[in-house]
C-alpha positions, 0 to 999 in steps of 0.5 A, a space after each residue: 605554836 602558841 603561849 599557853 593560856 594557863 587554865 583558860 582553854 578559849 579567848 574572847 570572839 571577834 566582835 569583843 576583840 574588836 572592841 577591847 583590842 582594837 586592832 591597831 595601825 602598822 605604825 602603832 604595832 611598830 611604834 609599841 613593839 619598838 618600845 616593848 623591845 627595849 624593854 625586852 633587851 634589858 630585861 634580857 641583859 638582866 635575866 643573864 646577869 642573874 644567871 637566870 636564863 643561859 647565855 644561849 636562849 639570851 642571845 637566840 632571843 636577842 639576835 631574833 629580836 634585833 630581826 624583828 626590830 630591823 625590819 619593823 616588825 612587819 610579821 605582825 603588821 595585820 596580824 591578829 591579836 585575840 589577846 593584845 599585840 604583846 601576847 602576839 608578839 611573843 607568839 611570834 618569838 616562840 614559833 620562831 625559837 621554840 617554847 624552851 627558848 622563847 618562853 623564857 623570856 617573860 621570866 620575872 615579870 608580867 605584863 602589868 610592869 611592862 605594860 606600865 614600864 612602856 608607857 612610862 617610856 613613852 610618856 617620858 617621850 611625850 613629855 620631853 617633846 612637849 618641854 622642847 616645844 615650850 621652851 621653844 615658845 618661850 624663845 620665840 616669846 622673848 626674842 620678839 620682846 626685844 624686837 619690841 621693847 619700845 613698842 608703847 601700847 595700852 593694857 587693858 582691864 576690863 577691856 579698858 585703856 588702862 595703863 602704858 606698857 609695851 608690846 615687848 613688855 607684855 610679851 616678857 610677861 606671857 614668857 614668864 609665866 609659861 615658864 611657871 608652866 615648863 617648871 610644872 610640867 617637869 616637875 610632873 614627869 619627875 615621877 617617871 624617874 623610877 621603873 616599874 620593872 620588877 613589880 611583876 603582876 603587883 606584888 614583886 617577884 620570888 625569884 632573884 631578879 635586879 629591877 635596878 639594872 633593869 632601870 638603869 639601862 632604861 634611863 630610870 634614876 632606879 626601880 619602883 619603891 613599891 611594888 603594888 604602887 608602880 602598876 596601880 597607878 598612873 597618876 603621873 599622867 594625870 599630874 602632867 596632863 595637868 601641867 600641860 592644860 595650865 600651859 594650854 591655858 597659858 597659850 590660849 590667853 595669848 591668843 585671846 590677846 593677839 586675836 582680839 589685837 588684831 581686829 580692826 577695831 584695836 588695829 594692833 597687830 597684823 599678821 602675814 597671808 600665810 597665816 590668815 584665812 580669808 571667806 567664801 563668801 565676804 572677799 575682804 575677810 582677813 581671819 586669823 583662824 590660827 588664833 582660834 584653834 590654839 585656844 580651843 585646844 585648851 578644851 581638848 586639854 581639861 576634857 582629857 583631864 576631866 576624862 581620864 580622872 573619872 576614869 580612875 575615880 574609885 578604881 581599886 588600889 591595884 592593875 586596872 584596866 580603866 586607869 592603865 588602858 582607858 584613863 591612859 588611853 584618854 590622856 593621850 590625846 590632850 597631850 597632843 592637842 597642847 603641842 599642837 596649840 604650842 606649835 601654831 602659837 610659836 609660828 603666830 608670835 613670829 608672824 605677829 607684827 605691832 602697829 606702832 602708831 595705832 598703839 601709841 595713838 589708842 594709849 593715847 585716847 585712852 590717857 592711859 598716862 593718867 596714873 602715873 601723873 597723880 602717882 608723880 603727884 603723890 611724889 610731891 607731897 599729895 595726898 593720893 586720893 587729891 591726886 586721882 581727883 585733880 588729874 580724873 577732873 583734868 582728864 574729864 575736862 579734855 574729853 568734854 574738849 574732844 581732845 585726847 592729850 591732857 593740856 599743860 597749863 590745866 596740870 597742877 603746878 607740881 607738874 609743870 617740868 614733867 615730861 608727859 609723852 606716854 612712853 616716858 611715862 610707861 618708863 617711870 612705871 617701876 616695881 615690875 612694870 615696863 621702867 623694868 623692862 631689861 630685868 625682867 627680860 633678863 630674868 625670863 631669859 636666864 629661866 629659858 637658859 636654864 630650862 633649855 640646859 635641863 632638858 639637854 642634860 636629860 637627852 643626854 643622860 638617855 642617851 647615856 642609857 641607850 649606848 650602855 643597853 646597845 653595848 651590854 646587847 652586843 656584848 651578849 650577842 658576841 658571848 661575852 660578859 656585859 659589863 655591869 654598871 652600878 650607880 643611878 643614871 643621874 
């Protein structure tokens, strides 16, 4: 038996099918429908609360929806979907349980919150996952900095020697900022907290449900605000896609770093066989191709975004199928290509290996310790500009030598007890720089605790949810009341 159409009496051909509703894999319609499911049991539970479906139709839904869910919803794989894979998917409940039971189950809702409710669901996964792996990054960044912390190498402007830091120090620095990058991507899933179930078609519903049960078995903070506005709009994805890409561009400097660290023009950096490519054609080639794919993925990341928002560009204000399915569908994959970049760049951080005489000797040819001498000068009493000039001059005087290291006795006399190695000078640098290092590293660990603590709360305040929608089902399956918990999830 098939679900009514309603006044349309035939659907699209084969061909548009084809086009519009793609036929998915067996692991997509396993995936989709374990979501749709869920939200199925709880809208179940809901409907049953608000006495408006009986406690027998509930139970014969659920018991043949746990069928369905145990053995992956195999009944469906390869099935066809003229109408999309939900419509299949019910079909399949009410040729199994009949039109008085299985056709009650779509009772106050739509498929516009549903369909709104499941991707929010999985994006909240995606974005979950996506933290996990960052943090995990910023980890790996800040245990290599201490591996490292005394490493003195040469930063660069302009792609010039300029100053003394460390590898260590450097590394602090990009853990920080990635950090910036979790706190936006956090703060861009935080428009998930709210359920888009009860929103029906885009206007609510007549009859009495209670969205805030619903929301709170799914591991929402609570139904949508406004009706209309829960399945209009998508812009969390376009929010955290965003974040997402600023943590790409994040990762992807790095790897502008490391690769050009390790050329053998700069000799800085080595990495492991096993992360290295070699040639077909040239034996002696060492390529950290890795390095080159966690910076395209950048691209991969704003193409996504700049796809996904002409998409909803100018799109009316209510459900539509170029921001719910083809902007969504848009935005998945740079989504997928920053983890991917996260995940190569955790193993390329660890792999990574400083050369710490190529380092100290390239700071060195560089008299990269120039600023902090005229700036000890300034200290004395010297007028700044006075200062560059007399260590720019001694500098000079030391090139045209063919020396790399500034000569004592041609030092001002304010210098004579000056300790002039470069990683005592990279230590006087003070203000945010290396002399800081154990507080700025303090500072970029208590970020990652602390980022590391909120998602550990956020699994287990789903987990919360999920235990509490798997009692209410079994509570329901057994004939009983389930107990109705009040308050938001967190």
């Amino acid at each position: 038996m098939s679900a009514s159409q309603g006044r349309l009496t035939a659907t699209v051909g084969r061909r548009t099918q084809r086009l519009v509703y793609a036929q998915p894999t067996n692991q997509e319609i396993s995936r989709e429908l374990r979501l749709t499911s869920t939200v199925d049991r709880a809208h179940l539970v809901m409907l049953t609360d608000c006495k408006l479906i009986d406690p027998e139709d509930a139970e014969a839904l659920l018991g043949q929806i746990e069928r369905m869910r145990a053995d992956g919803f195999t009944a469906l794989h390869g099935a066809p979907t003229p109408r999309g894979l939900y419509l299949a998917y019910e079909n399949q409940l009410i040729d199994a349980l009949g039109a008085e039971t299985g056709g009650r189950l779509h009772t106050g809702r739509s498929r516009n919150d549903l369909k709104a409710t499941v991707q929010a669901m999985a994006l909240r996964t995606t974005l979950a996952e996506l933290e996990s792996e960052l943090v995990r990054l910023q980890a790996v960044l800040l245990a290599r900095a201490r591996t490292h912390r005394d490493v003195v190498m040469p930063v660069h402007t302009h792609y010039q020697a300029a100053l003394p830091i460390t590898y260590g120090y450097y590394l602090t620095g990009v853990a920080l900022a990635l950090g910036r990058d979790i706190a936006a991507l956090r703060d861009a899933a935080a428009g998930l907290d709210r359920c888009p179930m009860g929103a029906a078609a885009a206007a609510g519903s007549e009859l009495p449900i209670d969205p805030g049960r619903v929301a709170r078995l799914l591991g929402f903070a609570g139904p949508a605000r406004h009706a209309l506005d829960a399945v209009a709009s998508r812009d969390t994805a376009l929010r955290a896609l965003a974040a997402a890409a600023g943590a790409a561009l994040t990762v992807s400097r790095l790897g502008t770093d490391l690769q050009l660290w390790s050329t053998a023009e700069f000799g800085f950096i080595t990495f492991p066989d096993r992360l290295v490519g070699g040639s077909s054609a040239m034996p002696q080639k060492r390529n950290a191709f890795l390095l080159e794919h966690v910076k395209a993925k950048a691209g991969t990341a704003i193409g996504a975004w700049t796809a996904a928002a002409a998409m909803t560009r100018s799109t009316p204000f209510t459900n539509s199928i170029e921001v719910g399915t083809e902007a969504i569908g848009a935005a998945a994959p740079g989504l997928r290509a920053v983890a991917d970049a996260v995940q190569l760049a955790q193993s390329l951080v660890v792999g990574a290996r400083p050369v710490p005489e190529r380092m100290l000797r390239r700071a060195e040819e560089g008299f990269v310790g120039a600023t902090a001498l005229a700036n000890l000068l300034v200290g004395a009493g010297v007028p700044f500009r006075t200062a560059h000039g007399e260590i720019g001059s001694a500098v000079r005087r030391a090139v045209e030598r063919g020396e790399t290291r500034l000569a004592r006795e041609e030092l001002p006399a304010e210098l004579a007890d000056t300790e002039l190695s470069l990683p005592a000078l990279a230590m006087r640098q003070r203000s945010g720089g290396p002399g800081d290092f154990p507080q700025l590293f303090d500072d970029a660990l208590a970020d990652c605790r602390a980022h590391t603590a909120r998602a550990a709360r956020r699994r287990a305040e789903l987990a919360a949810a999920d235990q509490a929608l798997d009692e209410a089902v079994t509570a329901l399956l057994a004939g009983r009341p389930a107990q109705i918990a009040g308050g938001d999830v967190r």
